[in-house]
Each structure stands twice: as C-alpha cells, then as structure tokens.
PAZAPA-4460 file (N, C-alpha, C; in steps of 0.05 Angstrom, whole numbers, plus 32768, in hexadecimal, padded with zeros to 4 digits):
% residues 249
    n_x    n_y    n_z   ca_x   ca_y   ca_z    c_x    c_y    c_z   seq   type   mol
   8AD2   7608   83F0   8AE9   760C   83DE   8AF0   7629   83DD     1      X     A
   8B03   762F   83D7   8B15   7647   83D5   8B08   7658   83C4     2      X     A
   8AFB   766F   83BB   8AFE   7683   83A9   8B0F   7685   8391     3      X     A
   8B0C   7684   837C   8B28   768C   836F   8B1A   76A5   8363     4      X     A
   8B33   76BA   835D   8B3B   76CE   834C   8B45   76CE   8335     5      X     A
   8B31   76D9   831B   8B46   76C2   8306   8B4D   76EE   82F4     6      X     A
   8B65   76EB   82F4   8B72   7702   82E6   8B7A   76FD   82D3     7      X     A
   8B73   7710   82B5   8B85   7702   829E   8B9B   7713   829F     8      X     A
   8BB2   770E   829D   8BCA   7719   829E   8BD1   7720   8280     9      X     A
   8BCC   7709   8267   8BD2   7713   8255   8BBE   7705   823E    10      X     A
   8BAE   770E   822F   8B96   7704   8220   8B9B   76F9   8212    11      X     A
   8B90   76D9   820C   8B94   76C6   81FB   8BA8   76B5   820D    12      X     A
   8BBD   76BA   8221   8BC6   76A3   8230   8BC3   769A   8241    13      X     A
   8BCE   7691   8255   8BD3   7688   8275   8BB9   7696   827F    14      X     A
   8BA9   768C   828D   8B9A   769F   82A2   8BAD   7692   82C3    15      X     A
   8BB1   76AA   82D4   8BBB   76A3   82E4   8BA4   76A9   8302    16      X     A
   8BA8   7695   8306   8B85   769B   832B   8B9E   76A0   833A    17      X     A
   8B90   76B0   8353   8B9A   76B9   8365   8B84   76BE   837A    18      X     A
   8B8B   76B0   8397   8B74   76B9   83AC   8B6B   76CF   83B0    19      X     A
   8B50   76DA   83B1   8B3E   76F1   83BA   8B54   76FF   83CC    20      X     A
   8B50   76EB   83EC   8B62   76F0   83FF   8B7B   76FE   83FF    21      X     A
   8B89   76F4   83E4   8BA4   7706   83DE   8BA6   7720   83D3    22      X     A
   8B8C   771E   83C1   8B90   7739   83B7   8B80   774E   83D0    23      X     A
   8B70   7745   83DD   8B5B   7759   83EC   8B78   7765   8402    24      X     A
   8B92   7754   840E   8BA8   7752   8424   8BB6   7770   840F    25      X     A
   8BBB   7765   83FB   8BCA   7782   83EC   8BC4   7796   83EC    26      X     A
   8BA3   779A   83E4   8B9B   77B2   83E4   8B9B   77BD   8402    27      X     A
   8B9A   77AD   841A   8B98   77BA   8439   8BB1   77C2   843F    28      X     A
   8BC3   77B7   842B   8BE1   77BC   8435   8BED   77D3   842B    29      X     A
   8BDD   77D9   840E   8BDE   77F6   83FF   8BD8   7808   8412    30      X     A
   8BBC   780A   8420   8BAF   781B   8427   8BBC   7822   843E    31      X     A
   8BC5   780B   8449   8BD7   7817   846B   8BEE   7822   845D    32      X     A
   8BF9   781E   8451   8C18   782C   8441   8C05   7846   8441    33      X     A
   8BF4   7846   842C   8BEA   7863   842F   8BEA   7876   843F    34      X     A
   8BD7   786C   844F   8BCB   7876   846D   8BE8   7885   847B    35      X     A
   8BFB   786E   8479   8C0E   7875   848E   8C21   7889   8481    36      X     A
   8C25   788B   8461   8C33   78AA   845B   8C22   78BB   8462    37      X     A
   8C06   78C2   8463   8C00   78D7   8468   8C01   78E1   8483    38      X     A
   8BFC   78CB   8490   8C00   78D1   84AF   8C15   78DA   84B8    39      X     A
   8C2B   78CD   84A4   8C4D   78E2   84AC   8C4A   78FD   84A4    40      X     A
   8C3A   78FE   8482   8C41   791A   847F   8C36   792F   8492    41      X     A
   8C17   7926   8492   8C0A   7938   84B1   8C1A   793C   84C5    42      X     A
   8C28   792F   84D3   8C31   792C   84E6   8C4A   793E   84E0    43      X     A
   8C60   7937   84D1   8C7A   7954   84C0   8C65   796D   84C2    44      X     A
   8C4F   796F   84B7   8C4B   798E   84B3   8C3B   7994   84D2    45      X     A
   8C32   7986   84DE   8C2E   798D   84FA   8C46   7999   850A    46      X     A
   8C56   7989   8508   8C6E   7991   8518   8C7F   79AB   850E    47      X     A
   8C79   79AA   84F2   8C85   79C5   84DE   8C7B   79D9   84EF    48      X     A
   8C60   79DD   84E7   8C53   79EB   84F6   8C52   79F8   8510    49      X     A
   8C52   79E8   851F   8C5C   79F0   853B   8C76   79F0   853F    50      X     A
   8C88   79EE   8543   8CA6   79F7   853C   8CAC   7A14   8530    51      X     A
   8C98   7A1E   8512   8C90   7A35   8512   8C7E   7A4C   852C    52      X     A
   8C6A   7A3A   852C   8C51   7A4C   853C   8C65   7A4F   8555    53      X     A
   8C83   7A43   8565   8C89   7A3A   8583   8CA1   7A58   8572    54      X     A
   8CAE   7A58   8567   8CC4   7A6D   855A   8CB9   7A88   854F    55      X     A
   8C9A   7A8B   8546   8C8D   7AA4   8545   8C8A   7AAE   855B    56      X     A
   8C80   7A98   8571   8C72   7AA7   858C   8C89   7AB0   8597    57      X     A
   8CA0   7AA0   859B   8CBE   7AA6   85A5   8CC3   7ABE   859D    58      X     A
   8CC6   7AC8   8584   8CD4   7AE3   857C   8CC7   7AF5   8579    59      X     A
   8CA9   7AF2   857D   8C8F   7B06   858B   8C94   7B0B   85A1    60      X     A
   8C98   7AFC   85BC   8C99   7B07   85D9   8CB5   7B14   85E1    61      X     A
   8CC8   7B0A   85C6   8CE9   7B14   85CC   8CE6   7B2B   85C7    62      X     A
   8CD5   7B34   85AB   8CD7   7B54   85AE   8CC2   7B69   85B6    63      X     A
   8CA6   7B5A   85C4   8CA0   7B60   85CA   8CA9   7B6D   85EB    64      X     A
   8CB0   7B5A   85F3   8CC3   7B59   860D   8CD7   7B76   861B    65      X     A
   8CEA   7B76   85F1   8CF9   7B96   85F9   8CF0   7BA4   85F9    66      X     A
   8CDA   7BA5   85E6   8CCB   7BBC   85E1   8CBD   7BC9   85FB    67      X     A
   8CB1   7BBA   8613   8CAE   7BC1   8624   8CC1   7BCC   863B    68      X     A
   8CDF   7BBB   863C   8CE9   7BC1   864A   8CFE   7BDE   863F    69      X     A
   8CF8   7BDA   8620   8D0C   7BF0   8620   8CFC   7C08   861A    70      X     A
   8CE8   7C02   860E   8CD1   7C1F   860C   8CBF   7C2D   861A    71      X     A
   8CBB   7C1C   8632   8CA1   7C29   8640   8CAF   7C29   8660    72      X     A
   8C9B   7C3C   866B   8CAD   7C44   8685   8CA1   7C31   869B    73      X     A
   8CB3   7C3A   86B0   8CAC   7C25   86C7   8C8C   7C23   86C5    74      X     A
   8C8F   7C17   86E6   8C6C   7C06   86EF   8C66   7C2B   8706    75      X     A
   8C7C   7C3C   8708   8C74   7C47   871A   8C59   7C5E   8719    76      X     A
   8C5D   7C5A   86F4   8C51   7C75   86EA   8C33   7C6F   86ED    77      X     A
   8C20   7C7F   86F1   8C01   7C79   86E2   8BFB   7C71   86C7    78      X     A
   8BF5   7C65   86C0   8BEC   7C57   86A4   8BE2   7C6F   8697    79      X     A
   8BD7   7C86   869B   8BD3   7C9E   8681   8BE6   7CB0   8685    80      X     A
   8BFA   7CAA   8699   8C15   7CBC   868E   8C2A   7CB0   8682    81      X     A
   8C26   7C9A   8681   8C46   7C89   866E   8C4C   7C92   8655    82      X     A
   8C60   7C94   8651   8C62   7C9D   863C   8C78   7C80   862E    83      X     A
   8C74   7C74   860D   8C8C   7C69   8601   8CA3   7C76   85F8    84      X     A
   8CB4   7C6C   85FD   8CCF   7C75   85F1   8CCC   7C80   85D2    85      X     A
   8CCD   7C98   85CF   8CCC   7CA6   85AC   8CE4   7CAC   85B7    86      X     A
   8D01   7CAA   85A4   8D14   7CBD   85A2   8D12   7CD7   8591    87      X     A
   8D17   7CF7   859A   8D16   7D0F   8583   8D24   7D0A   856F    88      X     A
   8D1B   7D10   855B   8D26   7D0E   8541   8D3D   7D2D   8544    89      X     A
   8D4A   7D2E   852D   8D5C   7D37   852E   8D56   7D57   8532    90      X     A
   8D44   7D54   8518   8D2F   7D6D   851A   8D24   7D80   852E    91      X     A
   8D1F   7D69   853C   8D09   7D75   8555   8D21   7D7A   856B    92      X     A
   8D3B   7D71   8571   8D4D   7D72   857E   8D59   7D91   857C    93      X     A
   8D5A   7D97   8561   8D67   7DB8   8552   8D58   7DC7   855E    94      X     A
   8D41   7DC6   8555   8D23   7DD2   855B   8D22   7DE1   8576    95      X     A
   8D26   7DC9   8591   8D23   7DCE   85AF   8D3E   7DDA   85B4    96      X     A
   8D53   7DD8   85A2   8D6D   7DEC   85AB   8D67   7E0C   85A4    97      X     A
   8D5C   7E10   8591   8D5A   7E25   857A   8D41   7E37   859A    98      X     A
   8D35   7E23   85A4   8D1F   7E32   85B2   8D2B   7E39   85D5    99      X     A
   8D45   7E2B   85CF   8D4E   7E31   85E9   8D63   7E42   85E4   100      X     A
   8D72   7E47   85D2   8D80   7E5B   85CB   8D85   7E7C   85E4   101      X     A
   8D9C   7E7D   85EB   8D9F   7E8F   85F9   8D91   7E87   8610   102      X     A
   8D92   7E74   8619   8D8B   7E6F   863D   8DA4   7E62   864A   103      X     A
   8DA7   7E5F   865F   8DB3   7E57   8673   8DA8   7E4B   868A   104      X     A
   8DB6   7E37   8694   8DB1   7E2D   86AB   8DAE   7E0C   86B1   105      X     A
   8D96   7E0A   86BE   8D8C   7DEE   86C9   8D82   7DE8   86B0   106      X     A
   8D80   7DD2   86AA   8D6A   7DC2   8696   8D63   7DAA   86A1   107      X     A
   8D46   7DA4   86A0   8D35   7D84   86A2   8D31   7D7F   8688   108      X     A
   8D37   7D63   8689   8D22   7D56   866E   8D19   7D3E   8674   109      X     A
   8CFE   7D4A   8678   8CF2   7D36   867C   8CE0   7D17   8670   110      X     A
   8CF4   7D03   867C   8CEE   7CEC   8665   8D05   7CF1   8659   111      X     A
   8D1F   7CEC   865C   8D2D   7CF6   8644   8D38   7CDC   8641   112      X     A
   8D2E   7CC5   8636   8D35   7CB1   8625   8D56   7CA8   861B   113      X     A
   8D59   7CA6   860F   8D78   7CA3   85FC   8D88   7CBD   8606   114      X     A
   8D7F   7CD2   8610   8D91   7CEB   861F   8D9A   7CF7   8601   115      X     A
   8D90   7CFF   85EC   8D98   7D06   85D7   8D8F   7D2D   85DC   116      X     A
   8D7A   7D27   85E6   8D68   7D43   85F3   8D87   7D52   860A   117      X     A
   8D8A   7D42   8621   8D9F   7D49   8628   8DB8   7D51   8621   118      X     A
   8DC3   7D48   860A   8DE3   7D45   8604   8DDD   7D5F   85F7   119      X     A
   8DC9   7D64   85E4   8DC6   7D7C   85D8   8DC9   7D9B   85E6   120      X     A
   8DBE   7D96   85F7   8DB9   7DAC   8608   8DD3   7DAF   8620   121      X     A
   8DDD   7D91   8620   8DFA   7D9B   863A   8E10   7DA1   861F   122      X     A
   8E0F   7D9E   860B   8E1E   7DB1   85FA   8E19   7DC7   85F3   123      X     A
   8E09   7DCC   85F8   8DFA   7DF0   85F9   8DFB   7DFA   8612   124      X     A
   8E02   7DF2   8623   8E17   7DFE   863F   8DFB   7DFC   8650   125      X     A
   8DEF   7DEA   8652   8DDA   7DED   866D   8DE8   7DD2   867A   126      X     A
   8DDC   7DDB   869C   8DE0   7DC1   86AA   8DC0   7DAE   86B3   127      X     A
   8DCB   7D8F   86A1   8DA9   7D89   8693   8DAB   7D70   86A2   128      X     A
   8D9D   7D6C   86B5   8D8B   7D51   86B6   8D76   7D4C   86B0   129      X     A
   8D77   7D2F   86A6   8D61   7D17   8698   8D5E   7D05   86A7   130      X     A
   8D3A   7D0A   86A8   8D2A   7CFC   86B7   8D26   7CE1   86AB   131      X     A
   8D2E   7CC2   86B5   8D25   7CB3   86A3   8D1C   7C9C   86B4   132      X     A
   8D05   7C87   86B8   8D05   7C7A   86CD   8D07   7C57   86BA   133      X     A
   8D0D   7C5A   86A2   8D16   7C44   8694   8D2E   7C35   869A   134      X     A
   8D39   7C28   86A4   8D52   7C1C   86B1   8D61   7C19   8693   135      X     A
   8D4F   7C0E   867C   8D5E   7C08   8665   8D70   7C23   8658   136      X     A
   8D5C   7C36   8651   8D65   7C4F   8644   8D7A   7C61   865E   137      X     A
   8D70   7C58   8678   8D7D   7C6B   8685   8D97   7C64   8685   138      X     A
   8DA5   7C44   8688   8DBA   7C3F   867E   8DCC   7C44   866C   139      X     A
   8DBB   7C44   865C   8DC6   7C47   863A   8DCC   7C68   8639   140      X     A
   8DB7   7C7B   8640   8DC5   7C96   8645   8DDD   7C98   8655   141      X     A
   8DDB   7C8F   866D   8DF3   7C98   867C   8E0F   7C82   866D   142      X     A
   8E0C   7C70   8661   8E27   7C68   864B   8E2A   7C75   8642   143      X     A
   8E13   7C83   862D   8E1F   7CA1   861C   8E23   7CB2   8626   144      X     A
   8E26   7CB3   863C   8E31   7CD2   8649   8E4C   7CCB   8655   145      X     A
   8E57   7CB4   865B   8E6B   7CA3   866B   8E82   7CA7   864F   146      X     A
   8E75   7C97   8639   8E7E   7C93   8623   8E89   7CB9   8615   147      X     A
   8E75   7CC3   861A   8E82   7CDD   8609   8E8F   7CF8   8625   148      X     A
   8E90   7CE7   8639   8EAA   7CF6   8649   8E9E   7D13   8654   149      X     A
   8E7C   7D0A   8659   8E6E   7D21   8662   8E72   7D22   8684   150      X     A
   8E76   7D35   8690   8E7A   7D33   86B1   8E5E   7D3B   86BA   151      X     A
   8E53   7D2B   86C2   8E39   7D31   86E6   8E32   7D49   86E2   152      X     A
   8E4D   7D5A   86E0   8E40   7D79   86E8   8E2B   7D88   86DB   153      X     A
   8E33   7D7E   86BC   8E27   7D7C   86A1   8E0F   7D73   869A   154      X     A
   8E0B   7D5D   86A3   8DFB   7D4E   869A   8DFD   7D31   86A7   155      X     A
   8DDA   7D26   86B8   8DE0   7D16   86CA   8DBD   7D07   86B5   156      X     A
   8DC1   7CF0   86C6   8DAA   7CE2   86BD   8DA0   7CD4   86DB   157      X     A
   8D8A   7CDE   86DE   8D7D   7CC8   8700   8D67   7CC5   86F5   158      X     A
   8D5B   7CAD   8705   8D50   7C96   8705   8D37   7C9B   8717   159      X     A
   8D23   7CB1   870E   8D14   7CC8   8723   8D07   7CC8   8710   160      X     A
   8CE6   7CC4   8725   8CCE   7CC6   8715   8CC9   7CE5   870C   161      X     A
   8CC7   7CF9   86FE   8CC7   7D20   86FF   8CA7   7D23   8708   162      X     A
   8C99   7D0E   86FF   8C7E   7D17   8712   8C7C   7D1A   8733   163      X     A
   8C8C   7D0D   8744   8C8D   7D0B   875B   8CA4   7D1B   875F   164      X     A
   8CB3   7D2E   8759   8CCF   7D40   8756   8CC4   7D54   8754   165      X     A
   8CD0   7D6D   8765   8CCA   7D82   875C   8CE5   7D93   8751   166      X     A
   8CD8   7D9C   8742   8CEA   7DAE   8723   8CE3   7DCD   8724   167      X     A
   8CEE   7DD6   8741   8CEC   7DF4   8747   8D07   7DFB   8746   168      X     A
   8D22   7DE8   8747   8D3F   7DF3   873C   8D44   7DF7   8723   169      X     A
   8D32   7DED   8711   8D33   7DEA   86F4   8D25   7E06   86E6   170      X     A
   8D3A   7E10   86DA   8D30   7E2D   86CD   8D29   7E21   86A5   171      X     A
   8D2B   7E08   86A4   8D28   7E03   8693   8D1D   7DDF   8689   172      X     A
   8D03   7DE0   867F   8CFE   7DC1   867F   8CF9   7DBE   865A   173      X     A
   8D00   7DA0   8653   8CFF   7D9B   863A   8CE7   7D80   8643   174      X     A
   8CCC   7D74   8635   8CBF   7D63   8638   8CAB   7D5F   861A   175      X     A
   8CB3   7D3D   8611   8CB0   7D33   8604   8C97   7D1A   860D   176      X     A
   8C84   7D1E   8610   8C71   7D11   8625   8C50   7D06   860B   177      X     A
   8C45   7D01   8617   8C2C   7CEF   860E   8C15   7D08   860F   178      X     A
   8BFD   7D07   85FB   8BED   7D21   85F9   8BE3   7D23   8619   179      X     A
   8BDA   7CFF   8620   8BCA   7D03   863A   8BD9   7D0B   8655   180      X     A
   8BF1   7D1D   864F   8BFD   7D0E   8662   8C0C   7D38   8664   181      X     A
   8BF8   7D46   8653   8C07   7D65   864F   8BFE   7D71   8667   182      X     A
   8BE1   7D7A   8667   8BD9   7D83   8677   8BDD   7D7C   8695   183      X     A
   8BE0   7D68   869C   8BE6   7D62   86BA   8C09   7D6F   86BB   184      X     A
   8C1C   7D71   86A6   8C2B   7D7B   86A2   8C2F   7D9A   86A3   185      X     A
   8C1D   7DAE   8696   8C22   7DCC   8699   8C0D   7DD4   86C3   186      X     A
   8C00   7DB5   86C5   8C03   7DBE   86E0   8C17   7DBC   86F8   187      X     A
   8C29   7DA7   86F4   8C3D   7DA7   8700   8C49   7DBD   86FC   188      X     A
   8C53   7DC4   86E8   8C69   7DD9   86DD   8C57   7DF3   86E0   189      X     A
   8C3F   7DFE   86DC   8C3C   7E12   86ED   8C3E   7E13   870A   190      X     A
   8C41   7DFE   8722   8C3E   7DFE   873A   8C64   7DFE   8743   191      X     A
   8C70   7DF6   8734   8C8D   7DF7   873B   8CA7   7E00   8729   192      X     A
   8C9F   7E0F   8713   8CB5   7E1A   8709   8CB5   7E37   8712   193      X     A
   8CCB   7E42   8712   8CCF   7E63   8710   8CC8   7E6C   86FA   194      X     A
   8CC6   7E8B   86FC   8CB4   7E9E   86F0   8CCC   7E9B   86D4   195      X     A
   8CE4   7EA0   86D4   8CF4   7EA0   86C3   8CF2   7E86   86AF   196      X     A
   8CE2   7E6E   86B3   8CEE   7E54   86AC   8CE0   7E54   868F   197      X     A
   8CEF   7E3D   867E   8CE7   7E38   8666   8CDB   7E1E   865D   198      X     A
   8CC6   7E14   864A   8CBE   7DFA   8653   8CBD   7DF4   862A   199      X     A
   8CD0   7DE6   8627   8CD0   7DDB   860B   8CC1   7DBD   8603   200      X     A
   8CA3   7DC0   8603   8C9E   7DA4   85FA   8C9B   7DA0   85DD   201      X     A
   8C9B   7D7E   85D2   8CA5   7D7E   85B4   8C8D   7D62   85B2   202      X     A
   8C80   7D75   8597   8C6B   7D5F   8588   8C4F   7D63   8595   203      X     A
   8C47   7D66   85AD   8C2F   7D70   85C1   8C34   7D82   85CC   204      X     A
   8C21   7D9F   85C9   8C23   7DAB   85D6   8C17   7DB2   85F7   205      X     A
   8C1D   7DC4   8602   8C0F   7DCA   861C   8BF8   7DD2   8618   206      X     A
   8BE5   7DC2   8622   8BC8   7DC9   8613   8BB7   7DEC   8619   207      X     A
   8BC6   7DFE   8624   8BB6   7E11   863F   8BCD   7E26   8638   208      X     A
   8BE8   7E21   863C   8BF8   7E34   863E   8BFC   7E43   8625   209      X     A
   8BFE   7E59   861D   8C0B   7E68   8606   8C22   7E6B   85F7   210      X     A
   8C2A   7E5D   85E9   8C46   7E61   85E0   8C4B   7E77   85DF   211      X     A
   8C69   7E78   85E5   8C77   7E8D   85DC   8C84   7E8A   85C0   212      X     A
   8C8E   7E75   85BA   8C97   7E6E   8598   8C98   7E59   859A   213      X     A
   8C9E   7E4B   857D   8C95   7E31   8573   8CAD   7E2E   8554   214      X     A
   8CA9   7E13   855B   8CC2   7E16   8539   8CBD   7DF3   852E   215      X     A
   8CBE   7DF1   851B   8CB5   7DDC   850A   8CA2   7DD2   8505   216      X     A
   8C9B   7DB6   84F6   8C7C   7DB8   84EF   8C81   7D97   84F0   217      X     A
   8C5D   7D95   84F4   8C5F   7D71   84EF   8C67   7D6F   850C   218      X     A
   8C77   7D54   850C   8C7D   7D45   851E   8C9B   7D4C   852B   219      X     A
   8CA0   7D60   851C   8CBD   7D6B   852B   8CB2   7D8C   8536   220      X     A
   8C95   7D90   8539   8C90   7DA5   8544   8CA2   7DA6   8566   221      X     A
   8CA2   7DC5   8565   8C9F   7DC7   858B   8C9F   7DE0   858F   222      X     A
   8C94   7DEC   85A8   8C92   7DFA   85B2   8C9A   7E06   85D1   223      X     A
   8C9F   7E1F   85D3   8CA5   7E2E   85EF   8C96   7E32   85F3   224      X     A
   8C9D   7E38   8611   8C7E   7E47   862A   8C8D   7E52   8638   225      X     A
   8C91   7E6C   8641   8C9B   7E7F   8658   8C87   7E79   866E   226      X     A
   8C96   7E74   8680   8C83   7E6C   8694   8C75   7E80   86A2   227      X     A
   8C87   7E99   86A1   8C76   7EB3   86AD   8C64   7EC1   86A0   228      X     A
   8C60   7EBB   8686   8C46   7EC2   866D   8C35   7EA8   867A   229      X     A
   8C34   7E96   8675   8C20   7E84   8686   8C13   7E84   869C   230      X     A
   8C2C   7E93   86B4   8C1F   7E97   86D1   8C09   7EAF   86CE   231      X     A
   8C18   7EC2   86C4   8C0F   7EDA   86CA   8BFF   7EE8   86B3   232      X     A
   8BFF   7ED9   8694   8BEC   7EE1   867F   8BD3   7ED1   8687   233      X     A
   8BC1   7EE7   8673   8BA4   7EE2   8672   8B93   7ECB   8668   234      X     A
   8BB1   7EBA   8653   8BA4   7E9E   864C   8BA2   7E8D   8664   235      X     A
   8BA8   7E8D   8673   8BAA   7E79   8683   8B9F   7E77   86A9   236      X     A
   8B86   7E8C   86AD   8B74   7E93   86BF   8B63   7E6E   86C4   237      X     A
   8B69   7E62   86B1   8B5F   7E3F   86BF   8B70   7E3A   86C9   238      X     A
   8B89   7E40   86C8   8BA3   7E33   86E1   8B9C   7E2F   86FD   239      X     A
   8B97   7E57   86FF   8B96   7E67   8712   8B80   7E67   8723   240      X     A
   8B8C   7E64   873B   8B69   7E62   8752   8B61   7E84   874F   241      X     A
   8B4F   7E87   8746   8B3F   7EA7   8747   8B36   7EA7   875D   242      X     A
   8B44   7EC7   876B   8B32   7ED2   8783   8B1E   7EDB   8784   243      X     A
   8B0A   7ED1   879F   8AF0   7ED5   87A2   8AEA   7EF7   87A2   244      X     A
   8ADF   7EFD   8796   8AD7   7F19   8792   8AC1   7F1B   87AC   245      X     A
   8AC6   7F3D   87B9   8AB2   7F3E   87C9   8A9D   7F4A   87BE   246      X     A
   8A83   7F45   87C2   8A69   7F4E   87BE   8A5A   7F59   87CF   247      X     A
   8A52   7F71   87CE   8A3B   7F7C   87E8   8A24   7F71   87E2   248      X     A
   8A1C   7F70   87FF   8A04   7F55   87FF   89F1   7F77   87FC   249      X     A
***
C-alpha cells in the first residue's frame, strides 16, 4: 500500500493526505530551480569578469604599446645607451639658451625629441640639427617645423644614430641623455669636437669634464663644458693617453 502523508492544514478540521512521493518531487524541483539561478548568476559574473579582465588587458598593451613606440628609441641603440623620451621643461629650455648665449654657428642636439631644444636655439640664430632615431617624435618635430615655416637651412631633423656620426662640424652640442649613457658621451665629444666647441647637457652631468657654468637647480639643472678647458685642463689627464716618460736605465 501507498504511504500516506497526513498534513494538518488547519487544526480542528479537514486533515488533508498527500503522497510522500509528491512532496519529496517538489522539494527536487525547488532545489534544481535553485541550483540553476545560481549557476546563471556564476556564470553573469564569470563572463562580467572576463569582459573586464579582456578590456583591462586591451587598454594595458594599447598604451603600453605607445609608450614604446613613442618613447623609447630604435632597436639600433645598445640597451645602456637608450635613452626615454623626457621632454625639457620650460625651465631647463631658458637655462640651455642663457648658457649658450653669445655663440654662433652649428648646433647638435642630441636626442632631440619633440625638437623643442631645436626651435629654441634656431630662434637664437644657430643652424641646429636634431638627432632623433624615433620615427614617432621625428615626425612630429619635422610637422612642427613644416607647420611654423622653419626652412632646412635653419633647422633640419634626420633620422641618424649621433653615436655612429661624427660631430667634428658642430661647434656646438646640446644632450639630454641617460646617467649611464654620459661618460661614453664626453668620450666621443672629446675625440671629435673642436677646440672652440660648447657641450650643454641638462639634468646629468659629464661625469670627468669641468664645467665652465651651470644655471638652475633640481631637475631643470644644466651645465657647460668648453671643450678646450677639458682637452687641455688638468681635470681631465684620464681622457688623455700620457706619454711614456724616458728613464735612464
């Protein structure tokens, strides 16, 4: 015989039976109803989730992406001379004019980024090329020079590594460069500038050479170097190969 279930529905009347079987079917039918909202909601916040985690990683490699292409220099360079894209502040821009003051001629700037280093100085009457081997910034300079109606003669921008260049026409170099990256620097520039030349670096200095003057502080510091106080002064006998002295045996 059948089981019965006897429920009182309301005390003192009717008792109403109802099969085991039916009630045990309800409760399995609760439990899958259950089961199966949660399994949607898991499933919504899974997909939340990744849809996020797929749109973080996205707009991580997007700017990670410019940041490389627009800040750091070619594949040609050695890895401890690269330098990232810093633009001079305004400061440090005044600063490297103020120290070039009363010169004439050629100018390098090397690394010169955004060409802001340049524009400054071909309005101070030198004829300045910028070294830049960034295709991004080197574009973008020569627009601003296209754009503000500067001529070639003035002011050019090529696409030239200055470590593999030699900079013995240049009576005048501006370099904004990396600490590790100075010293291999005052050796180039002692082996190929003239005696007359001037070398304005900003934020690091030349670790060896002697300034001749210096103007601001902090991070808009910079400093000159006469290149013929370097050749030919007494700070700077580590440059210089010393001749073998003769000795009587």
């Amino acid at each position: 015989m059948m089981e019965l279930a006897l429920i009182r529905t309301n005390p003192g009347k009717d008792k109403r039976e109802f099969p085991t079987e039916y009630l045990l079917g309800g409760m399995e039918d609760s439990i899958e109803i259950f089961l199966q909202e949660q399994n949607c909601t898991l499933l919504r916040r899974y997909r939340e989730n990744r849809t996020l985690t797929l749109v973080t990683g996205a707009v991580f490699s997007g700017v990670y992406g410019l940041w490389v292409m627009f800040c750091m220099p070619g594949l040609r360079v050695p890895f401890r001379l690269k330098v990232p894209y810093l633009p001079s502040t305004s400061a440090q821009t005044q600063n490297v004019m103020k120290l070039l003051d009363g010169r004439r001629g050629r100018l390098a700037d090397l690394g010169s980024g955004d060409g802001r280093l340049v524009f400054a100085a071909c309005s101070s009457g030198f004829q300045c090329t910028g070294f830049e081997i960034n295709s991004v910034l080197l574009a973008y300079s020569r627009g601003r020079a296209w754009w503000r109606g500067i001529p070639h003669t003035k002011a050019t921008f090529i696409n030239q590594d200055f470590w593999k260049t030699d900079l013995s026409k240049y009576s005048n170099v501006i370099a904004f460069l990396a600490p590790d990256a100075m010293q291999d620097l005052e050796e180039k520039l002692m082996e190929e500038l003239p005696d007359d030349g001037r070398v304005v670096v900003c934020r690091f200095p030349l670790p060896r050479w002697p300034h001749s003057s210096t103007r601001g502080a902090g991070l808009d510091q910079v400093w000159a170097y006469d290149v013929c106080t370097a050749r030919h002064g007494t700070h700077t006998s580590s440059l210089k190969p010393q001749p073998k002295s003769d000795v009587a045996q």
